[in-house]
C-alpha positions as CSV (number, residue, x, y, z in Angstrom):
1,X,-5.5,1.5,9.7
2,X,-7.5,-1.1,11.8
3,X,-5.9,-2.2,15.1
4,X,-5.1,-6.1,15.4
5,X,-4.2,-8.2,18.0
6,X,-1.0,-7.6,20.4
7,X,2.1,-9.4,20.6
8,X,3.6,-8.7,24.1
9,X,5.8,-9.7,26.5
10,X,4.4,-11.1,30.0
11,X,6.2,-11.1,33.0
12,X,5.1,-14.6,34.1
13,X,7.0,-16.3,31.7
14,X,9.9,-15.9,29.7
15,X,8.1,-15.7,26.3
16,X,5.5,-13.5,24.8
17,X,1.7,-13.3,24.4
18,X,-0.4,-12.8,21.5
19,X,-4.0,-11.2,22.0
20,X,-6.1,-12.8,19.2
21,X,-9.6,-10.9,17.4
22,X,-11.8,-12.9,19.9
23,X,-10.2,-12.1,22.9
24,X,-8.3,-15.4,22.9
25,X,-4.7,-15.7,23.4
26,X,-1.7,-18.3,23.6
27,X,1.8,-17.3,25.2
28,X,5.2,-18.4,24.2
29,X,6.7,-20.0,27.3
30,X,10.1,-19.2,26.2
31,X,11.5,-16.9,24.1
32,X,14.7,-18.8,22.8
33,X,15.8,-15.6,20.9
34,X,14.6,-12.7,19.1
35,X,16.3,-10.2,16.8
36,X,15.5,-6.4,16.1
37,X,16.7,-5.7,12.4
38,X,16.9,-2.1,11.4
39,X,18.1,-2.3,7.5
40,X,19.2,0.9,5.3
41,X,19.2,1.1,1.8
42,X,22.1,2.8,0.5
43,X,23.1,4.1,-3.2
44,X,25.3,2.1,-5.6
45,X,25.4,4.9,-7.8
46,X,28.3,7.8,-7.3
47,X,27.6,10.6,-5.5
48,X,28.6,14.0,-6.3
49,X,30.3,16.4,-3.9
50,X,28.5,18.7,-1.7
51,X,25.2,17.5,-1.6
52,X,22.8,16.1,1.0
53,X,24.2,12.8,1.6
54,X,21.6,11.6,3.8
55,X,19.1,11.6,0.6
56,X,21.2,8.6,-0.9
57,X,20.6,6.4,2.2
58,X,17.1,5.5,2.7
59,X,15.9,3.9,5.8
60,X,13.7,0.6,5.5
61,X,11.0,-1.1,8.0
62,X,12.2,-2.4,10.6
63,X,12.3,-6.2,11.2
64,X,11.6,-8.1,14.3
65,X,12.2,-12.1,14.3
66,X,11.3,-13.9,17.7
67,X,11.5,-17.9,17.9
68,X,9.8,-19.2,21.1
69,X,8.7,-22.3,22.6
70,X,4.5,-22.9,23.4
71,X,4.4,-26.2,25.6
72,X,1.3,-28.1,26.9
73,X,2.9,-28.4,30.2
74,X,4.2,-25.1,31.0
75,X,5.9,-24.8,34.7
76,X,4.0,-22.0,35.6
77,X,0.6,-23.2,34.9
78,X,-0.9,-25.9,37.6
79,X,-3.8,-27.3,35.7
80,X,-3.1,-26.1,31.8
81,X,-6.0,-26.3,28.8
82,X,-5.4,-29.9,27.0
83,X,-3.2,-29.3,23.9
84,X,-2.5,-25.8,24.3
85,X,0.4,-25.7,21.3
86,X,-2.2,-27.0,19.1
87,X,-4.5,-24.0,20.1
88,X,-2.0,-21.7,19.9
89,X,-1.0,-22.9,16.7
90,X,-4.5,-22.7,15.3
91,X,-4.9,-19.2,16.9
92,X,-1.2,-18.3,14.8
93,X,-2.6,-19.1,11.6
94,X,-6.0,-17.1,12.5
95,X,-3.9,-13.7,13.0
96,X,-1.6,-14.2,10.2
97,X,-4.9,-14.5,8.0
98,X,-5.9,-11.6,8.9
99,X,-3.3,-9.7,7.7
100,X,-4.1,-7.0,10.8
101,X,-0.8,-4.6,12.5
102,X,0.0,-6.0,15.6
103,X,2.1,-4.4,18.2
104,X,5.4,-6.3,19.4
105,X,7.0,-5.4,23.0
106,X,10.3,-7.5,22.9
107,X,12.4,-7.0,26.5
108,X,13.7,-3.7,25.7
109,X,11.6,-2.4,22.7
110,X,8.0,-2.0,21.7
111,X,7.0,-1.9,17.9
112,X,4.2,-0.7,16.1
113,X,2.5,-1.5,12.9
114,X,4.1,-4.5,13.0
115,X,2.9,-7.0,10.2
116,X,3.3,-11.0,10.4
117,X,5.7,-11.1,7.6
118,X,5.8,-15.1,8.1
119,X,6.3,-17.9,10.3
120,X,7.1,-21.5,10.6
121,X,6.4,-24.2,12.4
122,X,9.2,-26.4,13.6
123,X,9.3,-30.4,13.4
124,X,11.9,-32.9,14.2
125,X,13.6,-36.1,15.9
126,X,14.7,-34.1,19.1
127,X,11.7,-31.8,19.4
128,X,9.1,-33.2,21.7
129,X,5.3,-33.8,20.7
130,X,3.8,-31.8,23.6
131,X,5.2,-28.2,22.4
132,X,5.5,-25.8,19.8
133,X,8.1,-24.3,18.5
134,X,7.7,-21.4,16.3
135,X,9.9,-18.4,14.2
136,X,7.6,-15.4,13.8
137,X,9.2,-12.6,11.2
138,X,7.4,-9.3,11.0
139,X,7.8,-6.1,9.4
140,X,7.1,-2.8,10.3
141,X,4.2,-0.8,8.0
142,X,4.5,2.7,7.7
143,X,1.5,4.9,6.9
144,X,0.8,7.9,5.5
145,X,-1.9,10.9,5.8
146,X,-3.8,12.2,2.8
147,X,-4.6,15.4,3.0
148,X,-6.9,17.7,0.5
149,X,-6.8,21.4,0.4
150,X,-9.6,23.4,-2.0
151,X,-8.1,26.6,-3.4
152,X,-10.1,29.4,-4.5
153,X,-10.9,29.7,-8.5
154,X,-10.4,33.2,-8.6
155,X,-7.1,33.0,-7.7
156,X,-6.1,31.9,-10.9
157,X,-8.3,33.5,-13.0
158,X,-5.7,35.6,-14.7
159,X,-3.6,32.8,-15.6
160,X,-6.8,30.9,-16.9
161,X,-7.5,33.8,-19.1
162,X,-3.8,34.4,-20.6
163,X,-3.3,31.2,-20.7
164,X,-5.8,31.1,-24.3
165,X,-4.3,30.5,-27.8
166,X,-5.2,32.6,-31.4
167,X,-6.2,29.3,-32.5
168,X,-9.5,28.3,-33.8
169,X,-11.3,25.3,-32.9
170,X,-9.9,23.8,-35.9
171,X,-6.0,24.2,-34.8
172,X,-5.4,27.2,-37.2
173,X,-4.2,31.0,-37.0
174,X,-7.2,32.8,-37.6
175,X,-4.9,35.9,-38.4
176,X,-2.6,33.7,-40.8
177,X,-3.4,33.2,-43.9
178,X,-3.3,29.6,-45.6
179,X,-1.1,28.6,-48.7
180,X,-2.8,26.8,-51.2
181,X,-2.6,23.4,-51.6
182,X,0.2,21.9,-53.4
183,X,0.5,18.8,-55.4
184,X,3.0,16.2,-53.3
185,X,6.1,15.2,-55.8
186,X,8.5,12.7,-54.9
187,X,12.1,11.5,-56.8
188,X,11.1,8.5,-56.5
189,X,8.5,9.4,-59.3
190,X,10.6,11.1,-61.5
191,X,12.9,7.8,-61.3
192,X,17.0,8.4,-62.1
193,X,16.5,11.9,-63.0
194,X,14.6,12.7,-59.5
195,X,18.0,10.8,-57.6
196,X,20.5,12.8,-59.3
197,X,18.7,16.0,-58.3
198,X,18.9,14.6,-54.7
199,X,22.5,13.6,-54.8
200,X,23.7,16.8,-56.8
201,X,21.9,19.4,-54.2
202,X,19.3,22.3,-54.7
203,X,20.2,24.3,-57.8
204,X,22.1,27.5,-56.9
205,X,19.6,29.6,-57.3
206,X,17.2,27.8,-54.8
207,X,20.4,28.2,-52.3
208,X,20.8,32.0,-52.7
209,X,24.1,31.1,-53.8
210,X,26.4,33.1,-57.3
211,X,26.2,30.5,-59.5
212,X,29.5,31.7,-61.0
């Protein structure tokens, strides 16, 4: 899987960075929280004694959720770009297009194949028109390996070779001979008579059993 851009956490602030495709990158000035999510998917079905328990609980990506602050006059910056939130909003949108894995380093944990599951932009009366603020949810991909392995033909030449029918090509026993053709009758041709045979049974003779 092709690597994306990084989503880290930088010492000179109390947010995160995020390292865009063209070597651009925007850093949350404050992360106001973030939360690691690690979900499990577990049977609703009974479970019968002695067996492996662990099968009926299946573990599910993990989940990282990090709301943060982006401000055009950050404390730690003397003479910051003009509208830096707006950048790093535009920059946002340009990773979460991509749809590329990112790798998250939170304060005590770093996750890979992380994937920008959404995130929203936050308006309102008491938030201030020089920052950002921003709820990133991402969701860990897991990925697999493919692997192909060619196996000898002759190994199972014996089983190819038993494995053959008697049939013909046209789906008969050519040791078994064929009955003749017989003309299809039906009771519903023969009208009352035919539906009182039906009802009544085989005669006893066709049965095998003493008429007497």
């Amino acid at each position: 899987m092709a690597s994306g851009p990084t989503l880290l956490k930088t010492k000179k602030s109390f947010g995160s960075v995020i390292i865009g495709p063209t070597d651009r990158h925007f850093i949350l000035d404050v992360t106001t929280s973030d939360e690691h999510r690690y979900p499990f998917g577990i049977t609703q079905h009974p479970v019968e004694d002695e067996v492996e328990f662990s099968d009926h609980i299946q573990q599910r990506p993990v989940e990282v959720v990090i709301n943060g602050i982006i401000s055009n006059t950050p404390v730690f910056q003397s003479n910051p770009e003009p509208n830096r939130s707006g950048t790093a909003y535009d920059l946002l949108t340009e990773v979460a297009n991509l749809r590329l894995p990112v790798t998250v380093i939170t304060g005590d944990r770093l996750f890979g194949q992380m994937g920008i599951k959404e995130f929203k932009v936050l308006r309102g009366t008491r938030i201030s028109a020089n920052e950002l603020r921003v709820r990133i949810s991402l969701m860990q991909v897991r990925s697999t390996t493919t692997q192909f392995v060619l196996l000898d033909e002759s190994l199972f030449a014996d089983d190819v070779a038993d494995s053959g029918s008697d049939e013909d090509e046209n789906g008969s026993n050519p040791g078994e001979e064929l009955a003749p053709d017989e003309p299809f009758t039906s009771w519903l041709s023969d009208g009352i008579d035919g539906l009182s045979r039906v009802i009544a049974g085989p005669p006893a003779e066709a049965s095998g059993l003493d008429p007497t």
